[in-house]
N, C-alpha and C positions, 0 to 999 in steps of 0.2 A: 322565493329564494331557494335555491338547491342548501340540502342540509345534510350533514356528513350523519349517514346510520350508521356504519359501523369502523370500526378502527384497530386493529392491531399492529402492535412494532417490540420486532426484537430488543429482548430486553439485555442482548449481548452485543447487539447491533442495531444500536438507535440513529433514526435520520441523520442525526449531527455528525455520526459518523463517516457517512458517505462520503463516496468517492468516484471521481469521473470512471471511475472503472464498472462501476454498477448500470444495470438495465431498469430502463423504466416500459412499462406497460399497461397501456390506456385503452380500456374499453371504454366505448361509449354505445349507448343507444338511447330509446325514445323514453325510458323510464328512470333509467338509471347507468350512472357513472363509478367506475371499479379503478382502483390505482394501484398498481401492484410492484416492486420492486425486488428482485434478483439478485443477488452479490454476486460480482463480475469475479471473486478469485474462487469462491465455495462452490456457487450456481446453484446454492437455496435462495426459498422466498424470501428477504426478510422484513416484508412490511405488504398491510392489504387497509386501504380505503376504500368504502363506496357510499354513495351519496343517491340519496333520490332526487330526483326533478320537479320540480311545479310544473303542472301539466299546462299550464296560462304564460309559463315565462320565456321571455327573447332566450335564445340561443348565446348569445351574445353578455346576457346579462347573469346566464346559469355559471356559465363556461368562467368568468370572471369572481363571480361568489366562489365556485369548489375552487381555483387559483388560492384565492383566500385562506380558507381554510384549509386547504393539504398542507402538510406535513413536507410532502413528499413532489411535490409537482415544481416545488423551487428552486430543486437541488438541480446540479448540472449533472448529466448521466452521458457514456460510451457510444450507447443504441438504446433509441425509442423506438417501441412496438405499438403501433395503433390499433387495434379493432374496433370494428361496426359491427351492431344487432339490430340494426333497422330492417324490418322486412324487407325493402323497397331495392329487392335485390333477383337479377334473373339468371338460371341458370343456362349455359349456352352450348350445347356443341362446339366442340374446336374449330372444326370443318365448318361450323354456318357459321361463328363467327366475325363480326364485320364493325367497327369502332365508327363508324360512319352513322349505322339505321341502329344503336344504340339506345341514342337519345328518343329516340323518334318508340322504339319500344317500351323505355321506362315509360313514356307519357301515354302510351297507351296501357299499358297495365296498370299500373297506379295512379294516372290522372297527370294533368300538367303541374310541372310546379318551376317557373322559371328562374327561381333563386335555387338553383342545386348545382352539385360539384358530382361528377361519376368516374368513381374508380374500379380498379379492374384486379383480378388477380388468378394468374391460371395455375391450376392444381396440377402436379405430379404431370409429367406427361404419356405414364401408361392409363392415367385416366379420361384425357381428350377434353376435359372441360375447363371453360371460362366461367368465370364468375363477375359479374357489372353489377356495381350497388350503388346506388345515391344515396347520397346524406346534404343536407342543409347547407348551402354556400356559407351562411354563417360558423358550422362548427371547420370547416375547410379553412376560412380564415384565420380562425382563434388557431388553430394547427401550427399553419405557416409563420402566423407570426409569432407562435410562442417558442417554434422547434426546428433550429436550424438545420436538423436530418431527419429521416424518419421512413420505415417502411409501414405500410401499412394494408390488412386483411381485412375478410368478415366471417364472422362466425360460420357460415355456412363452409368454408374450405376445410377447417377441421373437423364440423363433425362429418362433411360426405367421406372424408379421407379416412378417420377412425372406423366409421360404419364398413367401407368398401375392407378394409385391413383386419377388421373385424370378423369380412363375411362369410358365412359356410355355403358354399354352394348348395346344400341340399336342404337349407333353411329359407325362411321368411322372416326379417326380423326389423322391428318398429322401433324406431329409436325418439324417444319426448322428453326434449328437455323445457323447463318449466319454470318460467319470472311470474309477478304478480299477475299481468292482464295479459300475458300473455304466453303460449305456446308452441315450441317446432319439433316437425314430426318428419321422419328420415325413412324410409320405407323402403329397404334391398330386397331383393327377391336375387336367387339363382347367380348372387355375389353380382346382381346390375344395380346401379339406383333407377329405382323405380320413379320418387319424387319425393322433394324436400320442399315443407310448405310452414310459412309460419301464420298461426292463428288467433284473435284474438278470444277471449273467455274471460265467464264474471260466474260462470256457476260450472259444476260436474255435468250437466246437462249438455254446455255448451261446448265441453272439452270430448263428451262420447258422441253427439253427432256431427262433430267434425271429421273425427277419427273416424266413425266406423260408415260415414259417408263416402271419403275418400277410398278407404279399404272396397268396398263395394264396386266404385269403381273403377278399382283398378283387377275387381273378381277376385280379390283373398279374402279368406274366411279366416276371421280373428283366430280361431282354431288352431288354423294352420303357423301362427307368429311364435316368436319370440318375444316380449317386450323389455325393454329398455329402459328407463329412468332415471330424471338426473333434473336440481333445477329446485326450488323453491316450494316443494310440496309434501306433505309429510306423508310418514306411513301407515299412518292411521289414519288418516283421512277418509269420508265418504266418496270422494273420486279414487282413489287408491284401491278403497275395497270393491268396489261396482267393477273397475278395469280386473280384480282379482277373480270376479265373479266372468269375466268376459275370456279373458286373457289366460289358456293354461298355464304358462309360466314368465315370470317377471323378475328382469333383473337388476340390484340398482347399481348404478354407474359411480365405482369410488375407484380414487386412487388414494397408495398410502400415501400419512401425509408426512412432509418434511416440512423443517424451518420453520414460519410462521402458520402454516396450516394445522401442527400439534397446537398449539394457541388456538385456534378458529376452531378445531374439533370438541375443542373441550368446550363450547358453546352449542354448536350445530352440527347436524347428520354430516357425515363424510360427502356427501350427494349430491348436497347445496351448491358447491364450489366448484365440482367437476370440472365444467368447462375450464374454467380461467387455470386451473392447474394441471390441464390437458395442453391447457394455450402454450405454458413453461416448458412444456418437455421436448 
C-alpha cells in the first residue's frame, strides 16, 4: 500500500479552506507520488504531500490508497497540473517528429509494454523539440476518471528548458537531479543539449560510472563542467564528496522558498524540493 511520507499544510490556510479557485499539482512517477497545491488568489504553495509506492503494487490499487489519504486530492480545484518522472520518455526533434512510429519507438527503447497511454509535449518553439513519454494505462485511467480537465507534462521539459535558459555559451554544464533509486543527468555544451538521460543507482559507484561514462562519450572532460545539483542527496555524503573530488566546481540548485516550502525548509536542504517548486513558477 502507498503511504503518505511527508505532509505539510498551511497553518493560515488549511485544506478545509479551499476553494475552486486553487490549483492542484500531481507528480507522479515510478517511486513516488507529490501533491502540491497553489492559492489561486496569492499564487503561494500552500500544501505538499508525497507518498512512496510499494514497488509489488497495481497501479490501480496505489492511485486509490494516496486518494485515501490526501488531504488535498478530494478538494475540487480551477487547473490540474499533472506531471510524469518515468524514464520511459524520448526526446525528439521537431523536424523528425512523427506521432505515427512513436509507439513503435517507445517499444524499442524500453521493450513492449501493451497496456501504456503516450503523451506528448512540445517545448518553447525556439527549442525545436518534442518530448513522448509513456506511463501505465492504469495511472491514464485513474486520471480521466478522477479529473474532468487537466494538462499535463514530464519532467524532462523543465529541466531541458531551465538548463538551455541557464546556459552560457562558453560553458559545459551537468545538471543531476536525484530521488532514492534513481538519477537524471542534463548535459549542455555551447548553450545545445547535449543529452538528457535518466539512470538507475543503489551506490556512489553506480552514480560516477554513469556519469563519467556518458561524459566520455560525448569527449568532455569532468574538468571542463559545471555541475549542478538538486534531488534527495545530501551534502555530506560520499557520492557528494567523490563528485567534489572530480568536479572543479558545484552548484546546488535552490529556489527561495515561499508559502509552504518555509515549513518544508525548516526540516530539509533547500535542494530536495527544487524541482516541484521550479514546476510553480
Amino acid at each position: 500500500m502507498a503511504v503518505k511520507k511527508l505532509s505539510f499544510y498551511s497553518k493560515t490556510y488549511p485544506p478545509v479552506s479551499y476553494t475552486g479557485n486553487d490549483e492542484l499539482f500531481l507528480q507522479i512517477g515510478s517511486q513516488q507520488v507529490a501533491v502540491l497545491v497553489r492559492n489561486g488568489l496569492s499564487n503561494l504553495p500552500e500544501a505538499l504531500e508525497q507518498f512512496q509506492l510499494d514497488e509489488n503494487e497495481e497501479w490501480q490499487d496505489a492511485l486509490k490508497s494516496i486518494l485515501h489519504q490526501s488531504e488535498l486530492l478530494r478538494r475540487n480545484f480551477s487547473e490540474r497540473h499533472i506531471g510524469f518522472t518515468f524514464p520511459e520518455v524520448l526526446v525528439i526533434p521537431e523536424s523528425k517528429f512523427s506521432s505515427s512510429s512513436t509507439k513503435d519507438l517507445c517499444n524499442l527503447m524500453f521493450g513492449e509494454q501493451p497496456s501504456a497511454w503516450i503523451g506528448y509535449k512540445k517545448l518553447p518553439r525556439t527549442y525545436q523539440i518534442m518530448l513522448a513519454y509513456r506511463i501505465h494505462a492504469g495511472i491514464y485511467q485513474w486520471i480521466t476518471d478522477r479529473f474532468p480537465s487537466y494538462d499535463t507534462t514530464h519532467s524532462y521539459a523543465a529541466a531541458i528548458e531551465q538548463s538551455l535558459q541557464d546556459a552560457n555559451p562558453q560553458q559545459i554544464t551537468v545538471t543531476l537531479d536525484f530521488s532514492e533509486q534513481f538519477f537524471s543527468a542534463v548535459v549542455v555544451s555551447g548553450a545545445q543539449l547535449q543529452v538528457i538521460q535518466t539512470f538507475t543507482y543503489a551506490t556512489s559507484d553506480d552514480v560516477l560510472y554513469e556519469l563519467l561514462n556518458g561524459l566520455r562519450q560525448l569527449k568532455i572532460a569532468p574538468q571542463q563542467c559545471l555541475l549542478n545539483i538538486s534531488g534527495t542527496v545530501s551534502a555530506g555524503s560520499e557520492l557528494v564528496e567523490r563528485l567534489t573530488e572530480i568536479f572543479p566546481t558545484i552548484q546546488w540548485q535552490r529556489i527561495s522558498p515561499s508559502g509552504i516550502f518555509e515549513q518544508v525548509y525548516e526540516q530539509f536542504p533547500a535542494h530536495y524540493f527544487y524541482t516541484l517548486q521550479r514546476w510553480l513558477l
